[in-house]
N, C-alpha and C positions, 0 to 999 in steps of 0.2 A: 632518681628520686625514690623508685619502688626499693631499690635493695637499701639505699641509706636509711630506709624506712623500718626496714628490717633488721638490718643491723644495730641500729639504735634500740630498737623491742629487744632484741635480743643482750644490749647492753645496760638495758634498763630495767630488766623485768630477771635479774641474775637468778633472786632465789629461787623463783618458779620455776625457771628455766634451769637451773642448775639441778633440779628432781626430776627434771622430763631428760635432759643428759644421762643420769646414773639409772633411770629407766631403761635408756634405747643401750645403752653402756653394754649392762646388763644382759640386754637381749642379744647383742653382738656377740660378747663373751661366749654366752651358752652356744649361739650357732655356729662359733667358729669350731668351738669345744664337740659340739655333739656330730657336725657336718664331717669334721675331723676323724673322728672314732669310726661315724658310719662308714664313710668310705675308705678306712683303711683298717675295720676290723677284721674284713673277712681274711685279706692276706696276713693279716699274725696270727688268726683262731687256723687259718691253715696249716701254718710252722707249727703252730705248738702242737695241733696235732698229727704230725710229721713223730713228733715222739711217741707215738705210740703203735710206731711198725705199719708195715704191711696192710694195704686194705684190698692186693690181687697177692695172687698166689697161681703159679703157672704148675701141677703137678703132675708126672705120669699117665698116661690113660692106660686102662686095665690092661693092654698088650705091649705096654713097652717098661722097662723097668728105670728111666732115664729121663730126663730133658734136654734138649740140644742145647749148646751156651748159645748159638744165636740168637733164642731169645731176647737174654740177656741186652745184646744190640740192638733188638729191634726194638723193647722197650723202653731203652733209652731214647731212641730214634724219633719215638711217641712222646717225648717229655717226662717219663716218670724215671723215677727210681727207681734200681734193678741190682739183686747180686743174687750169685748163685750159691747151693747150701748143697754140701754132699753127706750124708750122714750111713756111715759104716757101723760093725759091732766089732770093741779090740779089747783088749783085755792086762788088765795087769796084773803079774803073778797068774792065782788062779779064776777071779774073778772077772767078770764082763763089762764093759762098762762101752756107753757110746760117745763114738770119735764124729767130731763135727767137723767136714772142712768148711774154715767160710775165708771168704773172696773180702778182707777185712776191709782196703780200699773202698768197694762198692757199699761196703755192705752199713759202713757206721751210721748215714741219715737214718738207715733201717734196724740199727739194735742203740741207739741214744737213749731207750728207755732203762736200758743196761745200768746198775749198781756194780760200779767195777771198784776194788780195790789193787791198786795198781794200774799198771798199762791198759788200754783199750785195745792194742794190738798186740801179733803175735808176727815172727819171721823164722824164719829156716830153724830148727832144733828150738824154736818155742812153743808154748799153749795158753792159751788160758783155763784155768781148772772151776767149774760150776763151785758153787759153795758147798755144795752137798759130795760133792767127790773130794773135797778136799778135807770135810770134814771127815769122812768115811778113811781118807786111804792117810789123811795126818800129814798133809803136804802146807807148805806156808811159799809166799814170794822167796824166789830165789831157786828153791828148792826143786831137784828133779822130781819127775813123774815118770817112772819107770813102764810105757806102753812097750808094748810087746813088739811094736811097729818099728820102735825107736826113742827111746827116752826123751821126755821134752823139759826144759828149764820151764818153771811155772813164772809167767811175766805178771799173771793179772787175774784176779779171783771174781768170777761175775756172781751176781745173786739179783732173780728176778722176780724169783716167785712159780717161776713157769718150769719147763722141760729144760733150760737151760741150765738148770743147778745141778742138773745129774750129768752132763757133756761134758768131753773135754773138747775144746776150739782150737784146732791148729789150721795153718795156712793153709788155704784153698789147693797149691799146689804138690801137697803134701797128701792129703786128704786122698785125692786125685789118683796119686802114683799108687797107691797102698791099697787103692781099691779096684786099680784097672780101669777108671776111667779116662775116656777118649773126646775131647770137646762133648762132652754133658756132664749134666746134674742132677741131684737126686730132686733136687726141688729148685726153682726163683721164687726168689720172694719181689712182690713190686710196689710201690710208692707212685699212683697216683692221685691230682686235685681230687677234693673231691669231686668237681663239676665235670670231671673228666675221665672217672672211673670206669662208666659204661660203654665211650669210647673205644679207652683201650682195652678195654676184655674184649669187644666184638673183634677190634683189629688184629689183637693176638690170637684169639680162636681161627681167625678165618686165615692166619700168618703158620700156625702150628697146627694143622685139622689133627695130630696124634697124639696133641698134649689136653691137660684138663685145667682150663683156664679157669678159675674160680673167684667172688669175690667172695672177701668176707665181710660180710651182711655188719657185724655187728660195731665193725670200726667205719665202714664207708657211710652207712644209716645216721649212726651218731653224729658224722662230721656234719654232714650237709644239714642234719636236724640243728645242733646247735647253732652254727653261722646261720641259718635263717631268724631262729629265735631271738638270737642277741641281735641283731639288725632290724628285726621289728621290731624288737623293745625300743632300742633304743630311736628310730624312727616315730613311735607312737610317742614316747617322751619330751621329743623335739617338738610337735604338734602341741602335748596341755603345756608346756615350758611357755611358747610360743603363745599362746593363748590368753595366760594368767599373764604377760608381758605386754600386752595388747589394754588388757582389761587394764592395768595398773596406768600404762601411758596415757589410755584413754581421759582417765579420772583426772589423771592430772592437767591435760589442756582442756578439758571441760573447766577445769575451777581457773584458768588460766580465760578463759573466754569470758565468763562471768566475772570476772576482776577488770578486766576491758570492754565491759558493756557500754560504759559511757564514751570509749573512746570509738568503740565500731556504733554506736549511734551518732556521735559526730560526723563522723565518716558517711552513714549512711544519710544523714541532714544536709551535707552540702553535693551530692550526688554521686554516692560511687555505690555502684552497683553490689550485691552480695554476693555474685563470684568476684569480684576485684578481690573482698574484702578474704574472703573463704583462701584465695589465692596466697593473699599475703602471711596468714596466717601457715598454710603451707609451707610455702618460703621459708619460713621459719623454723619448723620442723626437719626439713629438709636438711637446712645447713647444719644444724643438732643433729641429725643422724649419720653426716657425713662426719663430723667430728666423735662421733661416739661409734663411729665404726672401726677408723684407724686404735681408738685406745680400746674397743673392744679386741677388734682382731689380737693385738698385741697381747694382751691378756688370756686370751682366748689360747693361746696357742703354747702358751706357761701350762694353762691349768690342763690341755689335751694332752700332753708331753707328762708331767705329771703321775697324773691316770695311767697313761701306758706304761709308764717305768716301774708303777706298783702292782700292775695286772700284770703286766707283762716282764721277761727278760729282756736286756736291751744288752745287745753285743756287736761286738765292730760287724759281723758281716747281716745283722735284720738291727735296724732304727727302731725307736720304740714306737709304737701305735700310736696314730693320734698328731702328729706334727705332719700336716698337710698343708702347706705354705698358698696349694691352688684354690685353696678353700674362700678365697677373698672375693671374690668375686658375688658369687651366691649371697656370701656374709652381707657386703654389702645390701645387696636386692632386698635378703628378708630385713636389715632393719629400716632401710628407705621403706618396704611396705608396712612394719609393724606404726611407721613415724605416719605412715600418710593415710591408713588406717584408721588413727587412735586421732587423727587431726580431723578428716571428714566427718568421725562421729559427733566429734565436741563441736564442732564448726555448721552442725544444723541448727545448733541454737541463734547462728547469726539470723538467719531468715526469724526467729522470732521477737528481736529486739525491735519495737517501737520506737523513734525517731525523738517524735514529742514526747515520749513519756520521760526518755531520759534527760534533754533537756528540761523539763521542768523540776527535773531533780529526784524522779518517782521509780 
């Protein structure tokens, strides 16, 4: 009798009831949306700042002129990203110019911020030529690069902004031979979490006591600075969303309660207690929230998807931000309590319906 009872309210009271659905609808949406983003911001604010290189750097210490590639390994061994960088002075013609070797395999998650025209790599008898060297010595793709070491077919024209535009890039193992190096490097550069930076310096310091493990302050600082900011934004967000979502339901079974005065004073004239009543009115909300969870979720998870695909790149090997499918769960909870909330409040006015006054018509 209790659920026919409900069911029926719920059949007969559509349009009121069809405003407190596009309420809780609503609030589903946004938390499947915002619960989405929080907890898969941090790993894509991590990727994308993966673009912007290195935030350890393994360098020489003042007695040695070198780094062992072991590092290299043991770096990886720690989870980060790691490639080795040999940097000689060679000259073409009569001018000097500096020769990069890099380890290109290791090394691309750590030069992506790279402006390449052409190739991103280079192999045996190739280079890449800075924009600035190429402009200087009038080389184009294709074209040799007369080093003094050994001429290199120009694969790929970098421009970054940085020290890179005066380099010429050839392969690690090249680099290597030309300059008498024996398993080491002139530098590693490393790629790791940020949450994990501090780790791996102490690890690598106390792994190399003769190298000069270094972070740099101004890429590791920033990452861990923004990933916390945009996760309490959007955190504090979810909270007034939530809130103003509450307030709007609320109003709405209040004026839903007052449209039923006569019937919960019925109710309360032939003896049913004001939690029966409080209850049923519950009941009600409930099944509206169970319904407005499944079409929020669904929604919900368009408009997270969405968002990410326009913040963010979205390529076969990182998903876009924002489509977290475990999120249902939670979603559920907050709109069961935004429903059961906005129902307790409106549902104190049952305790002030007078019995007699309503039947007498008052």
């Amino acid at each position: 009798m209790f659920w026919r009872f409900v069911l029926a309210a719920v059949k007969y009271r559509r349009r009121r009831l069809l405003l407190a659905f596009a309420g809780l609808a609503v609030a589903a949406t946004l938390a499947t949306t915002l619960f989405s983003i929080y907890w898969d911001i941090e790993r894509k604010m991590r990727r994308e700042f993966r673009g912007y290189g290195a935030n350890l750097v393994i360098a020489p210490a003042a007695n040695s002129p070198t780094v062992p590639l072991k590092a290299v390994e043991e770096a990886e061994r720690l989870g980060a990203v790691a490639a080795p960088f040999i940097y000689a002075i060679g000259r073409i013609g009569d001018e000097r110019v500096v020769v990069a070797g890099v380890d290109f395999r290791r090394a691309g998650p750590l030069t992506s911020f790279w402006q390449v025209d052409g190739a991103h790599t280079a192999g045996p008898g190739q280079c890449l030529a800075g924009s600035a060297v190429a402009a200087h010595f009038h080389v184009t793709l294709g074209q040799s690069l007369p080093l003094a070491s050994g001429a290199c077919v120009v694969r790929g024209i970098v421009s970054t902004g940085g020290a890179e535009d005066n380099r010429v890039m050839v392969p690690f193992e090249r680099a290597a031979a030309d300059a008498g190096f024996q398993n080491s490097a002139s530098m590693v550069e490393v790629r790791a979490d940020g949450n994990l930076v501090n780790d791996v310096q102490t690890a690598l310091a106390h792994a190399f006591p003769g190298a000069d493990v270094r972070v740099l302050h101004a890429i590791a600082e920033t990452e861990a600075s923004v990933v916390l900011k945009v996760r309490s934004a959007v955190f504090v967000l979810a909270l007034v969303i939530f809130g103003i979502t509450t307030l709007c339901v609320t109003g709405n079974f209040s004026a839903l309660v007052l449209e039923r005065s006569r019937e919960i004073g019925i109710l309360k004239a032939i003896g049913a207690p004001e939690t029966r009543i409080a209850a049923l009115f519950l009941s009600e909300s409930m099944v509206l929230a169970l319904v407005s969870t499944v079409a929020g979720y669904a929604l919900g998870l368009a408009v997270a998807y969405e968002i990410g695909r326009t913040i963010f790149s979205d390529t076969a090997q990182a998903r876009a931000v924002g489509v977290h499918f475990a999120v249902f769960a939670p979603v559920m909870g907050v709109t069961l309590l935004v429903a059961a909330l906005a129902t307790l409040f409106a549902a104190s006015r049952i305790w002030r319906i007078e019995p007699a006054m309503i039947l007498r018509g008052e």
